[in-house]
C-alpha positions, 0 to 999 in steps of 0.5 A: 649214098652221100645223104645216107651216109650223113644221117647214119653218120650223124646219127652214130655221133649223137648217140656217142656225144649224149649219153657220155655227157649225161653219165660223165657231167650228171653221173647217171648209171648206163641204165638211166642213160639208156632209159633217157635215149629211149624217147629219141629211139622210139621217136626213130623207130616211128618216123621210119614207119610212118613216113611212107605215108607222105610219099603221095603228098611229098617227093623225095627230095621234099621229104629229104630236104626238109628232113635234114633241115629238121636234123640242123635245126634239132642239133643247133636247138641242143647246142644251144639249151644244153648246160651243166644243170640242163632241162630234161623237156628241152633235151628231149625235146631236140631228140626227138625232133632229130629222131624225125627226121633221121627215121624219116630219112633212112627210110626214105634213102633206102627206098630210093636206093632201091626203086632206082636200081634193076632188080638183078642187083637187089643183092648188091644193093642190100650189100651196099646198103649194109656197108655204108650204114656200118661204115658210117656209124664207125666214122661217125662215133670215132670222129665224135670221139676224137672230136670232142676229146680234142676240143676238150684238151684244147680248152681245158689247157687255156683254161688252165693256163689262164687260171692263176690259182692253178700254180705250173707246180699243181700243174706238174702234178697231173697229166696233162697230156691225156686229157678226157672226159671226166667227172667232177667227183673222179677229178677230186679223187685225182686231186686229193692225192696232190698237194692241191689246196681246196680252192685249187680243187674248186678252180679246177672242177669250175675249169673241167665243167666249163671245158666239158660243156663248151666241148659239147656245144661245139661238137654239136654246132659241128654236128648241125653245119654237117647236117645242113651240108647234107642237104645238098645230096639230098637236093639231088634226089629225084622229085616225083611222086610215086605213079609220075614219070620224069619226061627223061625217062619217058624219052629213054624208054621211047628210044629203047623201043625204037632200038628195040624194034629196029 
């Protein structure tokens, strides 16, 4: 429940970061934005299914090993390409790599949650399941939220201060008390109206981009250390194939028999 909890979590959290950064920083339309997740949900999609085939090859705690640690190095991969101008493959590619191993491990969670419960509780199970996986994606894309934009403030307001251009007089002209995710053409709007000269409209769209993307790095790097957490849950999952019995099961139910007979 611990690891499922994590990818659904992680999961929710960059499907909030992402497509804010492709429509606030390249003004994208929510279509084009949908249409650029679309490789990263199909990539989910697939991985779910055709993961099952490695149950034979792999135990769970392989396939959950490693499919975390594919969701660490996918997340510190778009950590580290993303930028103002950045390049479509290299995103795409860090989606997709995130894309299998999150469909690789709900799939796999689910089935364990499911074999290692008794049959009479297949309701509770589904229950739990359902739960878990919309608590997650809420605390997922609030932590996201609220992560990001309080990273964003932090910044934005260093960068302000430290900018001699930007005079206490323009500053006292804006609200700086709610800070958030805005475009460069909004913040212009905004500037237009204050006695802002254009190079003090320059320093700050040079100030707000910067913010903006070190806001993302580091919600993605923190994304990544979450992802990487994650693995120890994940290294409690159990490590047999399908048809192999531990040995301790072996012995509980040899003692359930003797009960049993007695």
């Amino acid at each position: 429940m611990y690891a499922m909890f994590a990818v659904v979590a992680l999961e929710a959290a960059l499907n909030f970061s992402v497509p804010l950064y492709i429509q606030i920083v390249q003004g994208r339309s929510p279509i084009a934005t949908a249409v650029a997740m679309m490789p990263f949900n199909l990539t989910v999609f697939f991985a779910a299914m055709l993961v099952v085939r490695f149950y034979e090859r792999l135990t769970p705690r392989q396939i959950g090993r490693y499919g975390f640690t594919l969701c660490t190095a996918a997340l510190l991969w778009l950590a580290f390409v993303v930028r103002n101008d950045w390049s479509e493959f290299a995103v795409l590619l860090g989606l997709v790599l995130f894309g299998i191993g999150q469909g690789a491990l709900v799939t796999l969670l689910f089935n364990v949650l499911v074999t290692a419960s008794p049959k009479g509780v297949a309701g509770d199970v589904g229950s739990l399941r359902g739960t878990a996986n919309n608590l997650a994606a809420a605390v997922g894309t609030a932590v996201a939220g609220a992560l990001m934009v309080g990273v964003l403030s932090v910044i934005a307001l260093a960068g302000i201060a430290a900018s001699p251009k930007l005079t206490p007089e323009l500053q006292a002209q804006v609200d700086l008390d709610n800070i958030n995710f805005v475009s460069n053409e909004r913040l212009q709007t905004v500037l237009a109206s204050t006695s802002a000269s254009p190079a003090q409209v320059a320093e700050a769209v040079r100030v707000n981009s910067e913010a903006r993307l070190r806001a993302l790095k580091i919600g993605l790097l923190l994304m990544a250390g979450l992802a990487l957490l994650a693995i120890i849950p994940a290294g409690r999952l159990p490590d047999f194939r399908p048809g192999e019995i531990p040995s301790d099961e072996v012995e509980d139910q040899s003692n359930s028999s003797k009960t049993r007979a007695t």
